[in-house]
C-alpha positions in Angstrom: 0.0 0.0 0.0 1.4 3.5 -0.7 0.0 6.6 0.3 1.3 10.6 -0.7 1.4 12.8 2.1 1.5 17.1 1.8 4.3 18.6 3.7 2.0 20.3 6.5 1.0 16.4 7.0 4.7 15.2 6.9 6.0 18.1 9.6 3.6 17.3 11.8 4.5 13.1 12.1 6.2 12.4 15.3 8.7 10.4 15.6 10.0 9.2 19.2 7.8 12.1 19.8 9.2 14.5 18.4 7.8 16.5 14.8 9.4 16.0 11.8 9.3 19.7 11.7 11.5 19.6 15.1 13.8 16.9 14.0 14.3 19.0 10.5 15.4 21.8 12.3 17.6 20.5 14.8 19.5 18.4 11.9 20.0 21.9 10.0 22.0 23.0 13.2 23.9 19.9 12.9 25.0 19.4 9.6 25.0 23.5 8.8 23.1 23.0 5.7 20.2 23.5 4.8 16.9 20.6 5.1 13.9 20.8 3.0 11.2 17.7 3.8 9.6 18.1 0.0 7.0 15.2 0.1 6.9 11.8 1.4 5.2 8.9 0.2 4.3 6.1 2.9 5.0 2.1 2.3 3.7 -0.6 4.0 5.0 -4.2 3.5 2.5 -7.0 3.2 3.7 -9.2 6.3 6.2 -8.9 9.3 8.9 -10.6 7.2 9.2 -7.9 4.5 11.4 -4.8 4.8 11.2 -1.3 3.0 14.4 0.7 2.8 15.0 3.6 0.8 17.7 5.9 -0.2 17.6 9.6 -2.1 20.9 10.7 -3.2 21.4 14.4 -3.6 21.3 14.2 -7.5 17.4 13.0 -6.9 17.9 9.6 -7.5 16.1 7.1 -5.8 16.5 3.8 -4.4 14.5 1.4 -3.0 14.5 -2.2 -1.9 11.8 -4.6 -1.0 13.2 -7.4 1.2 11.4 -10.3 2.3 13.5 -11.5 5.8 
């Protein structure tokens, strides 16, 4: 299943409870650069045993790997 997401959506997802909106920013102050959280499009595997990973390389290109464990 895959589902878009808008970026008022995305920097508002917590994580560890924190924003992704709060966890952008405090990655900007660490790497001195700036972060931009565009879009995001959410996966979810079929069973326990699969894993999604993903990878977007500053030229745009994307990988991503469907793995069944």
């Amino acid at each position: 299943m895959q589902l878009a997401i808008d970026h008022q959506t995305v920097a508002s997802l917590l994580v560890n409870g924190k924003s992704i909106a709060d966890i952008t920013a405090l990655e900007i102050g660490n790497v001195g650069e700036n972060i931009a959280v565009r879009r995001a499009l959410y996966l979810h595997a079929a069973s326990e045993k699969q894993q999604i990973a993903s990878y977007v390389h500053s030229t745009g290109k994307l990988f991503c790997v469907l793995q069944n464990a």
